[in-house]
N, C-alpha and C positions, 0 to 999 in steps of 0.2 A: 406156494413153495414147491420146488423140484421135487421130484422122489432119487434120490440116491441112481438108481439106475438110468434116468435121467441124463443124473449130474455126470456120473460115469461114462454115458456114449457123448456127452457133450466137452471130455476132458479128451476121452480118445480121437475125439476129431482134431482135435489143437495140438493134441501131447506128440513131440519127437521122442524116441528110443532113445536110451541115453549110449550112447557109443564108447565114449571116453569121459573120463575121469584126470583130472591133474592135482600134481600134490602140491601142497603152498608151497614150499621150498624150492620147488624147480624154477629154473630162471626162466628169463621171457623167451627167447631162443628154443630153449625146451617144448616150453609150453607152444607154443607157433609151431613146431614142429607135431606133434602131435593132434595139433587141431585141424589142422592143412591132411595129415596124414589119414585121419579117419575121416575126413571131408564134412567136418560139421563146425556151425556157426559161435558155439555154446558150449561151455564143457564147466560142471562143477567143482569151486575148488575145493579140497579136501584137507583137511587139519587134525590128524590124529583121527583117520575114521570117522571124521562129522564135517557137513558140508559150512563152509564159511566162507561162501561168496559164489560167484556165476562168473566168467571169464570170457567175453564176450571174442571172438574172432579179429571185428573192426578195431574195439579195443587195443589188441594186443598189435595187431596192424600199428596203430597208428602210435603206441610207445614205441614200437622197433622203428617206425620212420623219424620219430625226433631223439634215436640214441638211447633211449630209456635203458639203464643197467638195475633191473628189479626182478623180486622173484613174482610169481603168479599168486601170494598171498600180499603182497605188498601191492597186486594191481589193483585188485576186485574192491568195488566199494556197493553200498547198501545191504548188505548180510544175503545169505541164502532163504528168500520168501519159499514158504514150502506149502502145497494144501494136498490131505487125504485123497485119494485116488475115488472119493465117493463126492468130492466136494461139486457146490453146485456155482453155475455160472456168475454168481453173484461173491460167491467167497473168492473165486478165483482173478473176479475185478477188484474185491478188499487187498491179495496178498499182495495184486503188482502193483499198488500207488508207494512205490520207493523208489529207489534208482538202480536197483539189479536189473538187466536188460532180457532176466525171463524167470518163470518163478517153476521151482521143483516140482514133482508128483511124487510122493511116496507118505509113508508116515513115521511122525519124528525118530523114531528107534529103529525103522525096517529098511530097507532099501530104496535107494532115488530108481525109482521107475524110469523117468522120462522128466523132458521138460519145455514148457508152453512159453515160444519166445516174447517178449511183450509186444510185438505187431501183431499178433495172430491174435491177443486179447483185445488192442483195439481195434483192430478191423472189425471183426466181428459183431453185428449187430447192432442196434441204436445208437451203442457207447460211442463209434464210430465217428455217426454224425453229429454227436453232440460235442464229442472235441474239438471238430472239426469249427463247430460253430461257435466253442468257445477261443479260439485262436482266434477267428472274426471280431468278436466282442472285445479281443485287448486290442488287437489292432485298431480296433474304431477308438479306444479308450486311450490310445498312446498317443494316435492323432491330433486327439482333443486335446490332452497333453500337454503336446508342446506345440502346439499355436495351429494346428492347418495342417493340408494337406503339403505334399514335396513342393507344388510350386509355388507356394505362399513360403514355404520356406525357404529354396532356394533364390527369391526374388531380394533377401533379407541379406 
């Protein structure tokens, strides 16, 4: 197992500063505005002084290109994953298997430090190639599936 210190130079390699902050009530507009503004990918949403949710950049991109009229609490989905700023590389691959697109540093009562986007968790290490390999594994599995490769299927 890590030693805590460890885990801490292995959290500062991954963790961004947190720059910005958005409050669930602001609208998407707002929030786009803001995120463009401090020039970062990620910004915590916030609900009464506690984070509830992660608000992704492309996210919000891509509800302002289909019209979306919503606030930044009504975007975010999967909760705000959060691990100790001591936490080791193995807790920090438990908190991102949800669909928040990066997971907090700080701890529960204290301040969001920073935050480890979830590319920067998989890249990172074995876990890497073994997603990678398991995307292989459905695709072999989808094949089989449903009957063959493209040209046995498109011959049909």
């Amino acid at each position: 197992m890590r030693s805590p210190r460890r885990g801490r130079r292995y959290l500062l390699d991954l963790m961004q500063p947190l720059t910005v902050a958005v409050g669930s009530t602001l609208s998407l507009a707002e929030s786009l505005g803001r995120l463009r503004r401090h020039a970062t990918d990620f910004a915590p949403v916030v609900d009464r002084g506690r984070p509830i949710g992660i608000l992704s950049l492309r996210a919000a991109e891509a509800a302002e290109r289909f019209g979306l009229e919503a606030s930044a609490g009504e975007l975010v989905a999967g909760g705000a994953p959060m691990v100790a700023p001591g936490a080791s590389r193995q807790d920090v691959i438990a908190a991102s298997r949800c669909v928040a697109p990066a997971v907090l540093v700080g701890s529960g009562r204290g301040p969001v430090l920073g935050l480890i986007p979830r590319a920067a968790i998989l890249s990172d290490g074995p876990d890497a190639q073994r997603s990678a390999s398991l995307g292989s594994a459905f695709s072999r599995r989808l094949r089989q599936a449903i009957g063959g490769d493209r040209e046995e299927i498109s011959r049909t």
